[in-house]
C-alpha positions as CSV (number, residue, x, y, z in Angstrom):
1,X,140.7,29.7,65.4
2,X,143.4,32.4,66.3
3,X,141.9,34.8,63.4
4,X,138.4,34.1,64.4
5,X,139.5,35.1,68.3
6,X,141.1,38.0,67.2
7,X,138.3,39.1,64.9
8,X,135.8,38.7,67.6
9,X,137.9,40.9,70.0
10,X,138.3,43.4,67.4
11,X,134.3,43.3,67.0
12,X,134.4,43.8,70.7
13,X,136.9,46.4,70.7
14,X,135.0,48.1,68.0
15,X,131.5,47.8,69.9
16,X,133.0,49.3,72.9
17,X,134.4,52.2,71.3
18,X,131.2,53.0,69.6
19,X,129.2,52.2,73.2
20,X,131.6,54.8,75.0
21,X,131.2,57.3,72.2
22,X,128.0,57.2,72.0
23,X,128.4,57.7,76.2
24,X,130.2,61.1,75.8
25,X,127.7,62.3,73.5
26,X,124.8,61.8,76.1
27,X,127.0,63.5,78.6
28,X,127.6,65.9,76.2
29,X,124.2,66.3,74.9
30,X,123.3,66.3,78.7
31,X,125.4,68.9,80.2
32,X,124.5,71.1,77.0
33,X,120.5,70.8,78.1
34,X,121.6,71.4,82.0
35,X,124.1,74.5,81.0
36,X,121.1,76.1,78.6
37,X,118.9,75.1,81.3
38,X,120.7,77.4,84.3
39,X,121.0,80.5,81.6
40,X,117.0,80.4,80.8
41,X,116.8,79.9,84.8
42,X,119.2,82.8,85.4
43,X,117.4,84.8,82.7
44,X,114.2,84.1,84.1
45,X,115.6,85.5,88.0
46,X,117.5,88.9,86.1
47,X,114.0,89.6,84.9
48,X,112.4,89.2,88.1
49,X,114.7,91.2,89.7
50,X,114.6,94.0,87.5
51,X,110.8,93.8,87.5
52,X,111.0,94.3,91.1
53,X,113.3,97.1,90.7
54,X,111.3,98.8,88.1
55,X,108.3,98.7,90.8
56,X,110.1,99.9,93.4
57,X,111.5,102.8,91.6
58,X,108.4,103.7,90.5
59,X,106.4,103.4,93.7
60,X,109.6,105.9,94.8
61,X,108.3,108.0,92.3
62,X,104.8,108.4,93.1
63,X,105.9,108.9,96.3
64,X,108.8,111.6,95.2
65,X,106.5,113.1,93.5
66,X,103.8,113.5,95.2
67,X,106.3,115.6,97.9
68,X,107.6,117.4,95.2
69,X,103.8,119.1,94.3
70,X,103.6,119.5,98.0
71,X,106.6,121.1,98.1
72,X,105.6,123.3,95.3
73,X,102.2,124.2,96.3
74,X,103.5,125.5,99.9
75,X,105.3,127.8,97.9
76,X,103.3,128.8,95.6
77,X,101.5,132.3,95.3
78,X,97.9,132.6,94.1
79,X,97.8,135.1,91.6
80,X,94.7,137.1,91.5
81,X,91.6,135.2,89.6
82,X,92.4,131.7,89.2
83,X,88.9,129.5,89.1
84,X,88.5,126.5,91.5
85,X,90.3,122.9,89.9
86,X,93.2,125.0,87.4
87,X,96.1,122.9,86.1
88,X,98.5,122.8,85.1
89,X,101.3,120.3,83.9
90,X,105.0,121.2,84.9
91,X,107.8,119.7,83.4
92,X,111.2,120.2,85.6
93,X,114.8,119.6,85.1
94,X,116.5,118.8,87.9
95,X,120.4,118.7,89.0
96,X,121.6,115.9,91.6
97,X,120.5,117.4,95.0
98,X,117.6,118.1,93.4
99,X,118.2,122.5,92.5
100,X,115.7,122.9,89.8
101,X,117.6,123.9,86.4
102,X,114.5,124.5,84.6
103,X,110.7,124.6,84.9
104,X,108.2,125.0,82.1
105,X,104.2,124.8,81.8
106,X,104.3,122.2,78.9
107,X,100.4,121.8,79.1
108,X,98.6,125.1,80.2
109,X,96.0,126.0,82.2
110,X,94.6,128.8,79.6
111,X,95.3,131.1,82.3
112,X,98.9,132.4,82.0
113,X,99.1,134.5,85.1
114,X,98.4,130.4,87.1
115,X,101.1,129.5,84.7
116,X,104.1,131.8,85.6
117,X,103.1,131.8,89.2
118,X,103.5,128.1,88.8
119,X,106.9,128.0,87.5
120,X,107.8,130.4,89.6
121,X,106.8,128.8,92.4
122,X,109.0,125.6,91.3
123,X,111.8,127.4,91.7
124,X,111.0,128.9,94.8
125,X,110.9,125.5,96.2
126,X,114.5,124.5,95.0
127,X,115.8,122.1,96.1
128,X,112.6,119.3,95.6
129,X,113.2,116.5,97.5
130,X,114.5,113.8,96.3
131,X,115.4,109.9,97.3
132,X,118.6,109.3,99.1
133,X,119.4,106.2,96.6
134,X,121.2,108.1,93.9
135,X,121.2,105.5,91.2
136,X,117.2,106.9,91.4
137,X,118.3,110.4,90.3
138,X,118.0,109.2,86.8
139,X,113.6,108.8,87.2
140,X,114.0,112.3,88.6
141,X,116.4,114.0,86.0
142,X,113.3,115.6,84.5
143,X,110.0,115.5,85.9
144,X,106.5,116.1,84.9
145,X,104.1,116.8,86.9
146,X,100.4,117.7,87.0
147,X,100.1,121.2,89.4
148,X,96.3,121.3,90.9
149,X,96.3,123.5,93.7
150,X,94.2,121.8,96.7
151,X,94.4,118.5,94.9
């Protein structure tokens, strides 16, 4: 009788080891799925946030930009015989404060008098405005830009 307790206790013992084991490796299991869980979630918020930032700095560079042309185009000097709707596309190098390191026609108009009067007007205007937000410098570093005077 005394072997047949202690047999069923050890049963007992055995199924409630085995119950509690299986326990922690629910919890386990769980708090795996909740941890993986808040990284996809936190994943999922990093990318909204940077999406947001990419808009914004690109809305800032519209905008930038668009001051920038102005900015050019009060400076610059209409050589001789240019025909109505020229272009022109710029590209610039700028420094932080935005003083224009470089400024070359990389897509001409055909008319190379437009062209150099173009540049030079670029770096008349030095220094092109620029945001306040200097992380933003980097979109600005060098900047193309389509020059179409009246436009």
């Amino acid at each position: 009788k005394r072997a047949a307790e202690e047999a069923e206790r050890k049963r007992e013992a055995e199924r409630v080891r085995v119950a509690e084991e299986a326990e922690r490796k629910r919890e386990t299991e769980r708090r795996k799925e909740a941890e993986s869980a808040l990284r996809e979630q936190m994943a999922a918020e990093e990318k909204q946030r940077e999406d947001a930032r990419a808009a914004r700095a690109m809305a800032e560079v519209e905008r930038f930009t668009l001051l920038i042309r102005q900015r050019v185009e009060r400076a610059w000097i209409r050589p001789g015989a240019v025909a109505a709707g020229t272009s022109c596309v710029v590209r610039v190098r700028l420094v932080p404060g935005g003083e224009v390191v470089d400024a070359r026609v990389v897509r001409s108009s055909g008319n190379a008098a437009f062209d150099r009067s173009v540049e030079s007007a670029v770096y008349k205007a030095s220094p092109l405005p620029l945001p306040t937000d200097t992380q933003m410098f980097e979109y600005f570093r060098e900047l193309e830009f389509t020059f179409k005077p009246g436009s």
